[in-house]
Structures are given as structure tokens and as C-alpha cells.
N, CA, C and O atoms as a GROMACS GRO file, in nm:
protein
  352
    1UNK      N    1  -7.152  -6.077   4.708
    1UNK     CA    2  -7.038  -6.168   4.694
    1UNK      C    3  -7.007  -6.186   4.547
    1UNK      O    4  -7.098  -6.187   4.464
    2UNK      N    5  -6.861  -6.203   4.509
    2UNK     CA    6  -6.808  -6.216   4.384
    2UNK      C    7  -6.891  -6.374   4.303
    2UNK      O    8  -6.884  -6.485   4.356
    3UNK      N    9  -6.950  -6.351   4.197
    3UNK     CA   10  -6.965  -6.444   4.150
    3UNK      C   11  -6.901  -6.558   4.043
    3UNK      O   12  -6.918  -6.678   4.027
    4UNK      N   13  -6.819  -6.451   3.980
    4UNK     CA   14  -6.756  -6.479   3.814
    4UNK      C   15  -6.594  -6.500   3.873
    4UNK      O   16  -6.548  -6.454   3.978
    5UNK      N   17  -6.544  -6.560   3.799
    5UNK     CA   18  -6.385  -6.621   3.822
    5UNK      C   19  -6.310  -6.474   3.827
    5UNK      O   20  -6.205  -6.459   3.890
    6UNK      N   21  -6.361  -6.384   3.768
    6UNK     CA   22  -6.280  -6.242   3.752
    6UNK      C   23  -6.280  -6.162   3.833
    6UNK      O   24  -6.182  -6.118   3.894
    7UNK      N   25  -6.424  -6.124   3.848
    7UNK     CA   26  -6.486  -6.065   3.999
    7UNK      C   27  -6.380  -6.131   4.127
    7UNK      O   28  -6.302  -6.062   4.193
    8UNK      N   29  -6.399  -6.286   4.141
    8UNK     CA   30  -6.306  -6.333   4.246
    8UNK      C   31  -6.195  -6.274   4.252
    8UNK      O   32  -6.169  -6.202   4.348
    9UNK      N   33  -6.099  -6.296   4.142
    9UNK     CA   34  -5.990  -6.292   4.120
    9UNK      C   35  -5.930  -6.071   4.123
    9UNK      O   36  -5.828  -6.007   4.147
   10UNK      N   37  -6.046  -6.049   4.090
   10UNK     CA   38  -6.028  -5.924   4.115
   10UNK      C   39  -6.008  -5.822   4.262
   10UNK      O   40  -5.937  -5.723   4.285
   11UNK      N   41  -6.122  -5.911   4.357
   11UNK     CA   42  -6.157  -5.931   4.520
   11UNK      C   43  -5.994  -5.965   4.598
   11UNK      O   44  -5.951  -5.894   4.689
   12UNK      N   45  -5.928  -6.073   4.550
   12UNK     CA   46  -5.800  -6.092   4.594
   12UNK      C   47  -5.675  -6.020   4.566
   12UNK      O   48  -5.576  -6.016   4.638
   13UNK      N   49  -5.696  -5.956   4.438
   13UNK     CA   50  -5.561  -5.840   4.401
   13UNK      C   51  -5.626  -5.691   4.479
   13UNK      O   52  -5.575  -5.583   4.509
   14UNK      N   53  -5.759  -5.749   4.492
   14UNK     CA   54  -5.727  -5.587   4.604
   14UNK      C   55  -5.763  -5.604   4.717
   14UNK      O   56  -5.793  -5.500   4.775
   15UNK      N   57  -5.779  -5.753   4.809
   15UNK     CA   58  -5.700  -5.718   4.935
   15UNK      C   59  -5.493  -5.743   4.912
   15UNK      O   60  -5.410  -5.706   4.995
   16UNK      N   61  -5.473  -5.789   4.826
   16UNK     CA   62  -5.309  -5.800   4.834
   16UNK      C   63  -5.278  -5.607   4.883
   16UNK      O   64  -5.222  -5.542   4.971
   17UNK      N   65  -5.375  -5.577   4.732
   17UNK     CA   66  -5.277  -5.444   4.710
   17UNK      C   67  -5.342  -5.372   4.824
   17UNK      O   68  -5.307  -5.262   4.783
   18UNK      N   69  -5.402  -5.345   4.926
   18UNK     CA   70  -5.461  -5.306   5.010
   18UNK      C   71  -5.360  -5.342   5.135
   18UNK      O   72  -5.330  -5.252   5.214
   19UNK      N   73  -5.309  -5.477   5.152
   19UNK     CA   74  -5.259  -5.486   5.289
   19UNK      C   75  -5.069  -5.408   5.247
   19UNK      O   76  -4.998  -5.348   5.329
   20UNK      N   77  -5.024  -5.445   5.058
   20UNK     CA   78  -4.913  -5.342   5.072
   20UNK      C   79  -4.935  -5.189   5.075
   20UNK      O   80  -4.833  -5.120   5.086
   21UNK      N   81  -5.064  -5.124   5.065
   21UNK     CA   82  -5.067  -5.011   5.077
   21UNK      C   83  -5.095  -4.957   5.219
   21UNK      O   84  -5.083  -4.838   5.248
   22UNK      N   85  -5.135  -5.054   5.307
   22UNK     CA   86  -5.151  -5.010   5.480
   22UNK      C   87  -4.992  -4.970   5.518
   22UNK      O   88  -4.938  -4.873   5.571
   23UNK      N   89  -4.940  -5.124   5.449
   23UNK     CA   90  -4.814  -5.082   5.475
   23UNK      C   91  -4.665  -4.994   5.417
   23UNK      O   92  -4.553  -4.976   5.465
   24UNK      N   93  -4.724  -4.959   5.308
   24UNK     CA   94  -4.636  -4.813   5.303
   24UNK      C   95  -4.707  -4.681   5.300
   24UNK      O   96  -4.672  -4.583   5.235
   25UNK      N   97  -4.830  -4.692   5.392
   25UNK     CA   98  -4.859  -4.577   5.456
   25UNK      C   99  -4.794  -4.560   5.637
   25UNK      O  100  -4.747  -4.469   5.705
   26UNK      N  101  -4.832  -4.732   5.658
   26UNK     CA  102  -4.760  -4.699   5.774
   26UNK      C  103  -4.650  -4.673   5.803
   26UNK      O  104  -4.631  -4.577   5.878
   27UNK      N  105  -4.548  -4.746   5.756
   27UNK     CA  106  -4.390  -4.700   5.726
   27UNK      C  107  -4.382  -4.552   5.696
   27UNK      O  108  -4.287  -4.494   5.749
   28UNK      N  109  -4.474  -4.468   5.610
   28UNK     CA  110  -4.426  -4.331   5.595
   28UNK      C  111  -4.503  -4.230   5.724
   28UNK      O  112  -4.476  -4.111   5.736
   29UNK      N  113  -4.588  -4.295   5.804
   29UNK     CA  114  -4.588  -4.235   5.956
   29UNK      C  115  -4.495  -4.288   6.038
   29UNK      O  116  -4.456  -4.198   6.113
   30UNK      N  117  -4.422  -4.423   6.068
   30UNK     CA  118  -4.359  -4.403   6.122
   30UNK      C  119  -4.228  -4.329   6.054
   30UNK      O  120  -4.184  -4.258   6.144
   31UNK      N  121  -4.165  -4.318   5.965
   31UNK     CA  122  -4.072  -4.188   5.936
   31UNK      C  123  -4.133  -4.052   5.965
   31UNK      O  124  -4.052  -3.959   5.976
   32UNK      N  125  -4.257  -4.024   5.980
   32UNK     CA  126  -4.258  -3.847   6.042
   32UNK      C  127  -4.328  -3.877   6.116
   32UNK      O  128  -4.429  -3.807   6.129
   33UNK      N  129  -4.313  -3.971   6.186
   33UNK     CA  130  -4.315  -4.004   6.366
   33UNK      C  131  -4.195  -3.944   6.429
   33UNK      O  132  -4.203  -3.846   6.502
   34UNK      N  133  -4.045  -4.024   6.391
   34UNK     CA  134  -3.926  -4.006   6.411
   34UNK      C  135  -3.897  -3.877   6.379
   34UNK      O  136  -3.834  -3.843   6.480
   35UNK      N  137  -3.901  -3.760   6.291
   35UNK     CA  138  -3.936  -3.652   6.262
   35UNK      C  139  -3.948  -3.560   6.368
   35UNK      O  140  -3.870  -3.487   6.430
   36UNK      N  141  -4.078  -3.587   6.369
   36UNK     CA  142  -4.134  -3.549   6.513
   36UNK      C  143  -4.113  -3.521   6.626
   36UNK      O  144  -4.138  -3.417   6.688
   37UNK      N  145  -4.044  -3.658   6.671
   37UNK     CA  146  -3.996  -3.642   6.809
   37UNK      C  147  -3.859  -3.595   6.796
   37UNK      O  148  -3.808  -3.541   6.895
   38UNK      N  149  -3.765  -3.610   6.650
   38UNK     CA  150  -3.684  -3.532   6.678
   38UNK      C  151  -3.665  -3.357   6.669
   38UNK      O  152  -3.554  -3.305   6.674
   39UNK      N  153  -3.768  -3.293   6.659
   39UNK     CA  154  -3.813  -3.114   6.660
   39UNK      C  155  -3.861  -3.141   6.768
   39UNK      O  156  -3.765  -3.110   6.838
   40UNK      N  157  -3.976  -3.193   6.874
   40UNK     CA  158  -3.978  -3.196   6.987
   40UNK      C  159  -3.866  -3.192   7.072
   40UNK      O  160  -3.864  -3.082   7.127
   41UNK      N  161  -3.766  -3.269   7.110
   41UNK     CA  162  -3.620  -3.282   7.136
   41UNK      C  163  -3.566  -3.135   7.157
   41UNK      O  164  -3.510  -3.086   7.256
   42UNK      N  165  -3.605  -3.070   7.013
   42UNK     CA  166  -3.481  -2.936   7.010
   42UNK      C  167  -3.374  -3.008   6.932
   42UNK      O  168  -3.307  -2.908   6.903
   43UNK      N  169  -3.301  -3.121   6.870
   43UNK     CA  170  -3.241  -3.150   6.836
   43UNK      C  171  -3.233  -3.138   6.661
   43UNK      O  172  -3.274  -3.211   6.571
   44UNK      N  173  -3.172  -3.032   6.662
   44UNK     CA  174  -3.167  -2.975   6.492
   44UNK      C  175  -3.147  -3.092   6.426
   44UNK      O  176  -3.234  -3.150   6.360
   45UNK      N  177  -2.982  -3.146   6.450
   45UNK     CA  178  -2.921  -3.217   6.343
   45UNK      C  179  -3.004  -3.364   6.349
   45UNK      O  180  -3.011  -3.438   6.251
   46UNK      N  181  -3.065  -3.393   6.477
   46UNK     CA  182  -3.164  -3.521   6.475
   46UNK      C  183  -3.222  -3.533   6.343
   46UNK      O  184  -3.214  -3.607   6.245
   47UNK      N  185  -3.295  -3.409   6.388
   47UNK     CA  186  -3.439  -3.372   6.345
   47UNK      C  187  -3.409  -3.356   6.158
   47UNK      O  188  -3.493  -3.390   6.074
   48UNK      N  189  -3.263  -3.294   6.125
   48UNK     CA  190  -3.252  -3.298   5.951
   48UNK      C  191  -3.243  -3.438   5.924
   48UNK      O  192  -3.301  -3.487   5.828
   49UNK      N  193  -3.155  -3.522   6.026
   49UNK     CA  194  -3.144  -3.691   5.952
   49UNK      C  195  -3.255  -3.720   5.957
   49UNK      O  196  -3.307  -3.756   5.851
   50UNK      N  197  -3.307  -3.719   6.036
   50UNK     CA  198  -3.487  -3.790   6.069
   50UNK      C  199  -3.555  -3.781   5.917
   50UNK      O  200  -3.602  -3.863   5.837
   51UNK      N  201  -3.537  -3.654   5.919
   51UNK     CA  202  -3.624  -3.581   5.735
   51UNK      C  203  -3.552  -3.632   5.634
   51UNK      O  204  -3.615  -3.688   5.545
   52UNK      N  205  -3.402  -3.626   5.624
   52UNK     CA  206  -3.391  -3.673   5.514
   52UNK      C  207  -3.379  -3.797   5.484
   52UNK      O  208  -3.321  -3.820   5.378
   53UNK      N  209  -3.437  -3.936   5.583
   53UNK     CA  210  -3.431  -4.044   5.568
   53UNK      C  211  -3.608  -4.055   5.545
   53UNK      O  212  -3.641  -4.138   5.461
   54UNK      N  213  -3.704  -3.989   5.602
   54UNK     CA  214  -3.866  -3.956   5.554
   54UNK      C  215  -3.842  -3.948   5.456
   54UNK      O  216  -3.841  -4.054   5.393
   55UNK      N  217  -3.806  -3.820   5.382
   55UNK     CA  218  -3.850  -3.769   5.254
   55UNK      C  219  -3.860  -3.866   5.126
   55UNK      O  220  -3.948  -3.869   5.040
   56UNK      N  221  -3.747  -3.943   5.138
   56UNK     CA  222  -3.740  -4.051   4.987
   56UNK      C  223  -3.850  -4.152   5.007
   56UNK      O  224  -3.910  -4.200   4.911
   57UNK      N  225  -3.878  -4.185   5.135
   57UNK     CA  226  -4.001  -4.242   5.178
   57UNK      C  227  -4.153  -4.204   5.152
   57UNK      O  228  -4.236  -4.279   5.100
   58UNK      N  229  -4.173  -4.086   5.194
   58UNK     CA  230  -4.294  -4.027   5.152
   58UNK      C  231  -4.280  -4.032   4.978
   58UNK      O  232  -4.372  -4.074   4.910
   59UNK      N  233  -4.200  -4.001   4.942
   59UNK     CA  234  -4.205  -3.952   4.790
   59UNK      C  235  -4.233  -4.091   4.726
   59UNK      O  236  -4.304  -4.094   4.626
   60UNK      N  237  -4.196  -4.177   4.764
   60UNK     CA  238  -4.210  -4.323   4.721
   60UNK      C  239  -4.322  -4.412   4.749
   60UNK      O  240  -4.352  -4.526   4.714
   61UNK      N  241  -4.372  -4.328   4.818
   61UNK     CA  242  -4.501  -4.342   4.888
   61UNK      C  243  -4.651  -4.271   4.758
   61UNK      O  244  -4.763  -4.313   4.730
   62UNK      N  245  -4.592  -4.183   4.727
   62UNK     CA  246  -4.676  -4.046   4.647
   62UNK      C  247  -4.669  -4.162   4.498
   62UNK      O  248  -4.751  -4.210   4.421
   63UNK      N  249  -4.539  -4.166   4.514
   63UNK     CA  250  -4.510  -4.232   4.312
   63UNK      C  251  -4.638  -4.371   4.318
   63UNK      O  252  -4.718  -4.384   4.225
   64UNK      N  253  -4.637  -4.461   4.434
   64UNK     CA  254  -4.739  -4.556   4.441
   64UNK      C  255  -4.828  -4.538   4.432
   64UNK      O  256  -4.913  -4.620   4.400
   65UNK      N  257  -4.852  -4.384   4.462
   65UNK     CA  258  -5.008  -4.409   4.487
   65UNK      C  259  -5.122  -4.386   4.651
   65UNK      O  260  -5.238  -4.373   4.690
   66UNK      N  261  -5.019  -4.392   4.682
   66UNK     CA  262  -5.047  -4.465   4.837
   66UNK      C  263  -5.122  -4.312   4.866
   66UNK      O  264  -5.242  -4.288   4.875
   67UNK      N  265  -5.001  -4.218   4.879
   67UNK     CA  266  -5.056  -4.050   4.911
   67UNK      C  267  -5.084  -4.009   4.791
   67UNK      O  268  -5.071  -4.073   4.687
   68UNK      N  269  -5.129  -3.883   4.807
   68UNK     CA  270  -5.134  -3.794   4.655
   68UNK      C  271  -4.980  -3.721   4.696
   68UNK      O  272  -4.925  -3.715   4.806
   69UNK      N  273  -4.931  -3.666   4.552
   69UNK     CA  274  -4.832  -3.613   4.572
   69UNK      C  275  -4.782  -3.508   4.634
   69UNK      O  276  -4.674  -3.478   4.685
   70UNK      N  277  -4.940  -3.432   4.608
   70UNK     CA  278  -4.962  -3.262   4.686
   70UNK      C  279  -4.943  -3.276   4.803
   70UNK      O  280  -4.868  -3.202   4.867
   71UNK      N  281  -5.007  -3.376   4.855
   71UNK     CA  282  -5.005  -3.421   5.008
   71UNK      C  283  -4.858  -3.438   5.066
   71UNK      O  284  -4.805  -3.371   5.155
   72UNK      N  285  -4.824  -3.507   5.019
   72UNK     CA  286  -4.659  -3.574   5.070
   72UNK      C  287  -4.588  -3.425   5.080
   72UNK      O  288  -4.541  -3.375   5.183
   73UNK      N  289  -4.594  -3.355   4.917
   73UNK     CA  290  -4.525  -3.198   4.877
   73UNK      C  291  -4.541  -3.128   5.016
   73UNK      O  292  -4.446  -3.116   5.094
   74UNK      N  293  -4.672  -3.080   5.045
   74UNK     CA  294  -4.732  -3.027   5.168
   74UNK      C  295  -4.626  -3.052   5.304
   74UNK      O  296  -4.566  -2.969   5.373
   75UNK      N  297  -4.631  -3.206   5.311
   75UNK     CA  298  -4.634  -3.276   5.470
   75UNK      C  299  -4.466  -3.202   5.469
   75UNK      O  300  -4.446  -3.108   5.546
   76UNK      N  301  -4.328  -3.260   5.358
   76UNK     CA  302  -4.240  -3.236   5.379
   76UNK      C  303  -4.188  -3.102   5.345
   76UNK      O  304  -4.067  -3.084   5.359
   77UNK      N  305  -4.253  -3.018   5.307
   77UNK     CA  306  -4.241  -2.861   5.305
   77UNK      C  307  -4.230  -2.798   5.424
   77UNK      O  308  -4.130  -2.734   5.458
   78UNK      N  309  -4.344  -2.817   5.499
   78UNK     CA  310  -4.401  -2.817   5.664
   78UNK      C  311  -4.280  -2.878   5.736
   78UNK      O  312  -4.205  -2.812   5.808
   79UNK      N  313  -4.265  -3.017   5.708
   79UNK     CA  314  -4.162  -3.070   5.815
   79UNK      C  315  -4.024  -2.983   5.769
   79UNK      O  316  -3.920  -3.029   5.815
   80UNK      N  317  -4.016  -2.910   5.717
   80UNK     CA  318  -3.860  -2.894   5.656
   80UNK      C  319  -3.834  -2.742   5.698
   80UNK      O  320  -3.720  -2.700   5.722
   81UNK      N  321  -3.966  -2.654   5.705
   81UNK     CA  322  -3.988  -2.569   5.764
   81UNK      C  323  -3.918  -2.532   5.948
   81UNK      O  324  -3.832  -2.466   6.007
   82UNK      N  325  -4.034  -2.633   5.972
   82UNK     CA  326  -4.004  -2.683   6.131
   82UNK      C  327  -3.829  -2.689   6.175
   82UNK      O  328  -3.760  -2.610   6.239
   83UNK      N  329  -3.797  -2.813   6.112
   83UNK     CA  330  -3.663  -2.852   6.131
   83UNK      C  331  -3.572  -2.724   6.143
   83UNK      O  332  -3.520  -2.676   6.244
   84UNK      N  333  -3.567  -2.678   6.001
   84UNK     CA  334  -3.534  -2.527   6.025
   84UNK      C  335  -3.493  -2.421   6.121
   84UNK      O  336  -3.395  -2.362   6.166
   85UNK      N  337  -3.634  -2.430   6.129
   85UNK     CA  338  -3.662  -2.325   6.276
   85UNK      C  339  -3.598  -2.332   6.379
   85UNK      O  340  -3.560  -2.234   6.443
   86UNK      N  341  -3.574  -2.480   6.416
   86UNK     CA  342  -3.507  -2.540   6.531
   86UNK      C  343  -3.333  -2.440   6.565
   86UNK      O  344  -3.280  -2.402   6.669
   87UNK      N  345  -3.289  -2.430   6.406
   87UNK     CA  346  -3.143  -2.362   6.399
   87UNK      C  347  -3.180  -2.209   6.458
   87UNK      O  348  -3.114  -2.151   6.545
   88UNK      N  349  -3.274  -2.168   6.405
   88UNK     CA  350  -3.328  -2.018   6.412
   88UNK      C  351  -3.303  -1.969   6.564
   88UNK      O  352  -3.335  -1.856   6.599
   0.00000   0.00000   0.00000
């Protein structure tokens, strides 16, 4: 247990920053949730709005911190791929 006023005070800025980082991880699954089900669908043009309302999300996600950037780079490369295909 924290003993020193700093230690404390240190204990509380990282559950803050902990419960905003659950939540813009979760927000950027549910955007390639929606994603998702729209390439499941078959629905091309869904499936590009779906991504291009993710993407500024994930990326904003990466700049925090939250993901690594490679990661996010990766996820929407892949999803953008997919979407794609759907036209193919």
C-alpha cells in the first residue's frame, strides 16, 4: 500500500488514466466491431463507411498511447484490405 502523499497521489492518476484508457480501447473495438459486421454482410459501401469512421479512431487511439501504432497500422491495413475485396 502507498505510503507517501506522492505514491498516493500517483495510485489515483493511474486508476483515472487507466479507466480513460479501457475506454478508448473499447470505443476502438467497438468501431472494428461495426467493420466487421459490415464485410460479413457483403456490404461494400457499409463496410468503407464503417472504416472510414474506425480509422481516425484507431489512429487516435495509437497517438494516446492506448495501442502501439504498428498495431493500429497492421489492424487498418488488414481491414482495408478486406473491405476491398468485398468490390473484387
Amino acid at each position: 500500500m502507498a505510503n507517501t502523499a506522492s505514491a498516493k497521489k500517483a495510485t489515483r492518476k493511474i486508476a483515472r488514466r487507466t479507466e480513460v484508457n479501457k475506454t478508448r480501447r473499447s470505443r476502438v473495438r467497438s468501431f472494428v466491431r461495426t467493420v466487421e459486421e459490415a464485410i460479413a454482410s457483403g456490404d461494400q459501401s457499409a463496410a468503407a463507411e464503417a472504416l472510414k469512421a474506425a480509422q481516425p479512431e484507431m489512429m487516435r487511439a495509437a497517438t494516446k498511447g492506448v495501442i502501439h501504432r504498428n498495431t493500429v497500422s497492421r489492424k487498418v491495413s488488414r481491414l482495408a484490405k478486406r473491405v476491398n475485396a468485398i468490390s473484387a
